[in-house]
N, C-alpha and C positions, 0 to 999 in steps of 0.2 A: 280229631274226633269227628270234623265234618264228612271227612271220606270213611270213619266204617262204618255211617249209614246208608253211603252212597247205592253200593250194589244192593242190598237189601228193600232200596226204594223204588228202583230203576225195575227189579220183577216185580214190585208187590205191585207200582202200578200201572204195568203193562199189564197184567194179570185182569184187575179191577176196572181198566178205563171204560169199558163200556157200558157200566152205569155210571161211573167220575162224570164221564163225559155230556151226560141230561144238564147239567149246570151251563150249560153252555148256551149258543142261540140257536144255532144248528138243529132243525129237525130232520137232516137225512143224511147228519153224518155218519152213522151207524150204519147206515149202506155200503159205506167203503170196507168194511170187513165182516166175513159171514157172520161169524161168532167171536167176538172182539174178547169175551169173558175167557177163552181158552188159548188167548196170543200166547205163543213159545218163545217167539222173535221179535227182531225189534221191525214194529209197524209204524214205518214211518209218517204214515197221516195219523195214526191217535195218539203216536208218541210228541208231534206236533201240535195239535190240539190240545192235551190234556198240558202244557209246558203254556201252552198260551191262556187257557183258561186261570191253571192255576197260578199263575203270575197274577195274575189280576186281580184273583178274589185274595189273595195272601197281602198284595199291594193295598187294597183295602179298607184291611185287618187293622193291625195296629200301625201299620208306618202313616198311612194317609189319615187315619183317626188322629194321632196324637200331630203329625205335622198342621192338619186344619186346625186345630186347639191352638197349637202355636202362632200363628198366622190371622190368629180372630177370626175364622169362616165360622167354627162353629164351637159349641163348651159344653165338654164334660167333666164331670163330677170328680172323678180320677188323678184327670190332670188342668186342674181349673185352677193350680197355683204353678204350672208348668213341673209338678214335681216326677221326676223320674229317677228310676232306682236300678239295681245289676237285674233284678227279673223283669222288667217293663215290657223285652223284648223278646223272649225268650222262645215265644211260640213262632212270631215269623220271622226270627229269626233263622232257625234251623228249617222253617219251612220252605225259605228263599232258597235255601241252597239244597237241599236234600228232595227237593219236589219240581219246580220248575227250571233251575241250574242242572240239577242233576238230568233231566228228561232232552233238555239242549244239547249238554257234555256228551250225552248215547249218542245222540244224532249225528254230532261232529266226530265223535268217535268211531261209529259204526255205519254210516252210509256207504255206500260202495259207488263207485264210479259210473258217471252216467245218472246222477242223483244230485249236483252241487245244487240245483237251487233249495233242497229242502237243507243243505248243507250252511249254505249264505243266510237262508233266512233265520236260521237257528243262530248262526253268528252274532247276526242285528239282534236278537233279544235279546242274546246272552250279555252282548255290549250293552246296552240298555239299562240289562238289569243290575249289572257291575256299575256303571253311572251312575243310577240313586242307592245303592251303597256306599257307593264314595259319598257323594252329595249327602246322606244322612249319617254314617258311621265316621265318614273322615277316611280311617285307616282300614281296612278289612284282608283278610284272606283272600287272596286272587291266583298270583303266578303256580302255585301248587295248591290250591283250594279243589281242584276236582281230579286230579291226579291221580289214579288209581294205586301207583307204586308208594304214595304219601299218605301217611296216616294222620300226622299230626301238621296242617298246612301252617308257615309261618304269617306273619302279618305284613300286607305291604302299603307303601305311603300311595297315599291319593295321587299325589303328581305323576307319581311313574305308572299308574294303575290307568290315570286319564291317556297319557301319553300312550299307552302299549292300547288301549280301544279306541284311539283314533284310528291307529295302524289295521286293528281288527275289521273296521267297518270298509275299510277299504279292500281289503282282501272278501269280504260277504260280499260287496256290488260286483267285486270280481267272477265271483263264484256266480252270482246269480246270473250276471250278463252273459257268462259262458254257459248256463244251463239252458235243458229243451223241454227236462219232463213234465209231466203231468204233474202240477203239485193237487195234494188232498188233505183233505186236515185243516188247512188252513180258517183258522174262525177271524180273522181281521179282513184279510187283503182279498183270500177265496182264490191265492193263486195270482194272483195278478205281478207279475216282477215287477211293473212298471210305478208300480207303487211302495214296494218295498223297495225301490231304488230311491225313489223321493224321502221315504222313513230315513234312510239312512243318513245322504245327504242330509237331511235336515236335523238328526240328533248332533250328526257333528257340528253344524251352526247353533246347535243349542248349548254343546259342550266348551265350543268359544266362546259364546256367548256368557256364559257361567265362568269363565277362568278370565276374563278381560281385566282385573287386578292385580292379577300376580305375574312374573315374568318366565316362568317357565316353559308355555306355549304362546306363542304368537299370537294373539287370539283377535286383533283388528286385523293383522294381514289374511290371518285363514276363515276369518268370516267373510271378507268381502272376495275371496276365491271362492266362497261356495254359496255365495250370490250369484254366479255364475253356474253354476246347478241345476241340476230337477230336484227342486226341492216341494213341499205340501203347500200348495197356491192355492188350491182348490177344498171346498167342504168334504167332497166325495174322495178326497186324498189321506183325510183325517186318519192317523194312527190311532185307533181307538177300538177295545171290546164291546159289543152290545150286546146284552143278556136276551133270555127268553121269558115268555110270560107263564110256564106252568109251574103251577104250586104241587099236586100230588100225581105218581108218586114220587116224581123226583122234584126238589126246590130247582130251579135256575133260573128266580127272579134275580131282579140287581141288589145287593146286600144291602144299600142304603134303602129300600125299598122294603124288603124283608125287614126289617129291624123300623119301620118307622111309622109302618102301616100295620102294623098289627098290637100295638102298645108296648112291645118292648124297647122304648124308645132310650137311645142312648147319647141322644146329640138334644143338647138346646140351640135353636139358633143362636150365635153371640149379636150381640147390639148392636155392634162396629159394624157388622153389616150390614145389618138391617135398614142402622140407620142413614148409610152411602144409598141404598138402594132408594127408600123415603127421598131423601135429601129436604126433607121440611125443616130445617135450620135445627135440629136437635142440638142442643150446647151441653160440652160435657160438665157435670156438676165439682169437677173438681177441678179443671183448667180454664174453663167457662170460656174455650174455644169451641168453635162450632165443628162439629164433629165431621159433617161434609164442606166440601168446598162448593156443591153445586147448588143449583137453583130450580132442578126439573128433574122430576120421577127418573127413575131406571126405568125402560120398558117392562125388562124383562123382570122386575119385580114380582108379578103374578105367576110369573113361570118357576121362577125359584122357590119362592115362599108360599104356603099355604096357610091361611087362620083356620086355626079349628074352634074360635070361640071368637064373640062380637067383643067390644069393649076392654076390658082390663080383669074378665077370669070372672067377675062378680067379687075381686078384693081374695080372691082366692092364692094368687102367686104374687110372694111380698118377694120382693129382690132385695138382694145386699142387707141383709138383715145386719143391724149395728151399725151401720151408714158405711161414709166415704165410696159410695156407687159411682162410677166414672158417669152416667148414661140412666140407668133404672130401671125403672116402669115406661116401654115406649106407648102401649095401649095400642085400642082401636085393632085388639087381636094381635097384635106383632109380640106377642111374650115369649122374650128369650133370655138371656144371661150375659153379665158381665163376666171376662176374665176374674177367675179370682173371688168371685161373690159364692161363700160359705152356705147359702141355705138353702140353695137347691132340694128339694122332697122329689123323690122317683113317683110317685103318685101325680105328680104334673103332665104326664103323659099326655091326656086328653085334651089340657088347656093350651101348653103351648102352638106357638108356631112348629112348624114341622116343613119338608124338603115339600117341592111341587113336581111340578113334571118335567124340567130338568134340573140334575141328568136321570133323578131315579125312576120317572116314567110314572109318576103318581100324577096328582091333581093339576091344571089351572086355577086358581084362585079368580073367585066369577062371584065375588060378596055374598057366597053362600055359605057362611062356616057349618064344620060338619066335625063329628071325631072321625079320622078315618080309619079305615080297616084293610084288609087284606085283598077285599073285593075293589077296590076305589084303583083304578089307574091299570095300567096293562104290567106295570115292572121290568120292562124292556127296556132296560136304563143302559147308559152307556159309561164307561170309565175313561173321559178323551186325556189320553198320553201325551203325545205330541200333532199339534193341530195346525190350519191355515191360520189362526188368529193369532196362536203363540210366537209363527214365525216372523209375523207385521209387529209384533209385541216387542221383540226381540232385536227384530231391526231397527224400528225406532231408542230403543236403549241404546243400540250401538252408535248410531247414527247421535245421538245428543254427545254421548261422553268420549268416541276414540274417533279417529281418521274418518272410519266406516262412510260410505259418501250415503246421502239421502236427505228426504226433507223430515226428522221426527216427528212436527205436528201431521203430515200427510200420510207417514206411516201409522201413527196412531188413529186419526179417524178411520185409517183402510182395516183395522185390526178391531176396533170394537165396531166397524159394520161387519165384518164376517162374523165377529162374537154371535149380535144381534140375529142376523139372518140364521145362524146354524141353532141358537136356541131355540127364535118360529118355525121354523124348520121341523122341528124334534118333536115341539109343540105339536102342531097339526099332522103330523105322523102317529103319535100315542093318544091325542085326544081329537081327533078331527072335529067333536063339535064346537071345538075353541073357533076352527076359521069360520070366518064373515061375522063373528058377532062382534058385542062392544069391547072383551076384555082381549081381543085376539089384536097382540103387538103392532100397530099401524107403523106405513111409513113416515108417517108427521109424527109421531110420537119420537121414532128413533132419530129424524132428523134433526129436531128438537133439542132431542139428549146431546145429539153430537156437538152440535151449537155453541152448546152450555158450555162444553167441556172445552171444544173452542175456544172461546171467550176467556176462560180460565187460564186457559195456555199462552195465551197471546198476554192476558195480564201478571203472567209469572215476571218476578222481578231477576229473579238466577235459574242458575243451571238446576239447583238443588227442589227450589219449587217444580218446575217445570218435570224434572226424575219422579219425586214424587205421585205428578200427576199422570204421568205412563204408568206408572208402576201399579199405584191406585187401580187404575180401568183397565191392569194387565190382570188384576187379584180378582177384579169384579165378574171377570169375563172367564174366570178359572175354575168357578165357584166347581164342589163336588171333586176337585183335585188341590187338595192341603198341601201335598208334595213340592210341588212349581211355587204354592206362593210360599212356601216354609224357606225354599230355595231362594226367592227372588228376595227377599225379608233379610235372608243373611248378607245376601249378593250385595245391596244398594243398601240396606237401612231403610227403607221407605217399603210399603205404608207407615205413615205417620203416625201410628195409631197411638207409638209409646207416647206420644206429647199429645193427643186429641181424647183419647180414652185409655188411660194407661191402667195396668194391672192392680187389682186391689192390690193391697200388702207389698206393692211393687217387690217381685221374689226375682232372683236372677235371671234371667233369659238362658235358655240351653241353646247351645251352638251345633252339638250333634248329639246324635241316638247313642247308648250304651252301649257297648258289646255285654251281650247279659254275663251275666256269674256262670251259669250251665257251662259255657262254652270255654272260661276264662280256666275253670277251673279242669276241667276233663281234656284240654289240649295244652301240654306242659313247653310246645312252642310259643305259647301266651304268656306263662306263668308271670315276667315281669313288664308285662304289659298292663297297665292301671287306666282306663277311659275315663278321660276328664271332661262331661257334658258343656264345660266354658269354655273350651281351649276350640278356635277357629275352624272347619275344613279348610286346606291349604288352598281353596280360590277364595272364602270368606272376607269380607269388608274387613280391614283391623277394629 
């Protein structure tokens, strides 16, 4: 079923890309082709652009909405008991693969020689975007999933799917090191191979990095082989989309942005994090452990969080109505939601907490609560995939639990100073009046933070505290990507959060995404295929 909307999608949106394409940051992409609304053929810069954008805004959608719900970044109403059903997925589902897979598969299909690097780098997303499939479905359609002589593609096991995109990403670095042309299109890298050669190296340390429990890949001997690597060291390496700031007539703010700054507000902040970010000893009311371990602000607090009201609402937003609230009412403007807390009202819009200027390119928080709107912040938000900080993140996991050589607490200070820097960064790029004042992230502030956590580390009694607290400051530093810590949550168990502020009604934890009903039912190569949301992905913690 997935391939006979394939070709269907592949003209409709070469056809359309050149308005698709305003959603993007690009303001002179539209120069690479006279009249982009009239393409007959495949154009390989806006066939590559629009494969890139809409990856991203589909990524999102619902897989990064309900993964940060799972993960405590942030809580909606929807899935505030983790509930998920055969329709959960349904929309980006088919959008994953009929829109950005499909616009990839033209590329690798259809480029002609003398073109490999638009060929490789299509590769690298394609493998990418099969990654967090695996990592959220478990099982999926791959080996005949884009196949044009395949109608109904069957399903295949993660292990073999991980194992066949390692081989993949290696063949793209091929493709691109042997490439000369001119790439266009490009809305990440702008062209640069030297960078998609670090992307790629480094998903593949991320993909060992993810399978280090199970025995089918190597994954201590082949991370510390591509330690050896060009892999993303640097901010300016970052694998990541950045939107644009215009609202009419085309939208191409960042959707977290669109959705948060104009009241159609669909995210509460959750508590859990709020209250790591605070760290003013908040103790959870049902464990009556202290929900942080630290003793000093997160810098980047103001930069994440925004209050849009002083105080506690005016008594206006009751939490956890009927009790057992892990957490509650934090006050002083921080109102957001527990896992699991039943009384959420959509008319909170205004009062809550809300996203700040990273990553959605809206406010600093400068103790001026305000309701915001559409006009407050640029929306030039970014979606970071895979980063400098993820990979210090990374290595320090390795580094604690397998062979992997390094020091973990050096690796982790080095990963939440990049965090730090690339937040101020962002910061005074979207809101320039942030630099030089009082709320603009100092270096004492962040040395501070680092200290603390220091201190924390050094007084970890095991292996299991110490995981924890990587893992902890790998979620904090993630924030605006659900996906990684959905992943890193299954990976380790850690954040701690099921024993520090655990879910009202404590309801089962889902292990993976559903393949929806639409798909189960209209592809008769599924038909005794039944997706069980408990049952592991094959690199999953037991």
């Amino acid at each position: 079923m997935l391939k006979n909307k394939f070709k269907y999608y592949i003209a409709f949106f070469l056809i359309t890309i050149g308005s698709l394409l305003l959603h993007s940051c690009s303001e002179d992409l539209l120069d690479i082709n006279q009249d982009p609304n009239t393409s007959t053929q495949l154009s390989l810069p806006n066939t590559l652009a629009f494969a890139q954008v809409s990856l991203v805004s589909n990524l999102l959608d619902e897989p990064n909405t309900n993964a940060g719900s799972f993960s405590r970044m942030w809580y909606t109403t929807a899935i505030r008991n983790y509930e998920q059903n055969q329709g959960t997925y349904s929309s980006s589902w088919v959008n994953l693969y009929s829109r950005p897979l499909a616009n990839l598969q033209a590329i690798l299909d259809g480029t002609e020689e003398g073109a490999s690097g638009y060929k490789g780098i299509a590769r690298l997303l394609k493998a990418y975007t099969f990654s967090l499939l695996v990592d959220l479905y478990g099982d999926v359609p791959y080996f005949e999933a884009l196949n044009p002589e395949i109608t109904f593609p069957e399903i295949d096991q993660g292990a073999e799917i991980y194992a066949d995109l390692l081989l993949q990403v290696d063949q793209a670095i091929q493709e691109i090191n042997a490439s000369s042309e001119l790439i266009q299109g490009d809305m990440i890298y702008a062209g640069d191979r030297s960078k998609w050669i670090k992307m790629g190296n480094s998903l593949k340390l991320k993909m060992y990095a993810q399978t280090r429990k199970e025995n089918s890949i190597n994954s201590a001997q082949g991370f510390s082989q591509m330690l050896n690597s060009d892999l993303i060291t640097e901010l300016a390496d970052d694998f990541q989309l950045k939107y644009g700031s215009q609202q009419t007539p085309n939208q191409n703010r960042h959707p977290l942005h669109v959705n948060h700054y104009n009241q159609a507000t669909a995210y509460w902040m959750d508590n859990w994090t709020m209250a790591n970010l605070l760290n003013d000893g908040t103790t959870s009311a049902v464990t009556g452990r202290r929900v942080s371990y630290r003793n000093v602000q997160d810098p980047r607090l103001r930069y994440y969080i925004f209050r849009q009201v002083p105080g506690d609402g005016g008594g206006s937003v009751v939490t956890c109505a009927g009790g057992g609230c892990p957490i509650g009412l934090i006050g002083n403007g921080y109102l957001g939601r527990d896992a699991g807390d039943p009384s959420a009202f959509s008319n909170e819009g205004a009062l809550i907490a809300t996203f700040g200027v990273y990553p959605v390119a809206g406010l600093v928080d400068t103790d001026e609560p305000k309701t915001v709107s559409a006009s407050d912040g640029t929306g030039r938000g970014i979606f970071p995939m895979l980063t400098s900080f993820m990979v210090k993140f990374l290595h320090a996991e390795m580094a604690l639990t397998t062979p992997v050589e390094g020091d973990p607490l050096t690796l982790l200070r080095e990963a939440i100073g990049l965090s730090m820097e690339k937040v101020r960064d962002f910061g005074a790029s979207e809101m320039p009046s942030i630099s030089g004042s009082d709320y603009e992230m100092s270096d004492e502030a962040i040395a501070d933070y680092i200290a603390d956590v220091t201190l924390q580390y050094e007084s970890a009694e095991n292996e299991a505290e110490r995981l924890n607290i990587i893992i902890t400051e790998y979620q904090l530093a993630l924030w605006g990507n659900g996906i990684e810590a959905y992943n890193n949550y299954r990976r380790t168990g850690f954040p701690d959060f099921a024993e520090t502020s655990p879910v009202m009604g404590n309801p089962p934890y889902p292990r993976r995404f559903i393949i929806p009903v639409s798909e189960l039912e209209t592809n008769p190569a599924l038909s005794d295929y039944s997706p069980d949301p408990f049952e592991p992905v094959f690199w999953s913690q037991p």
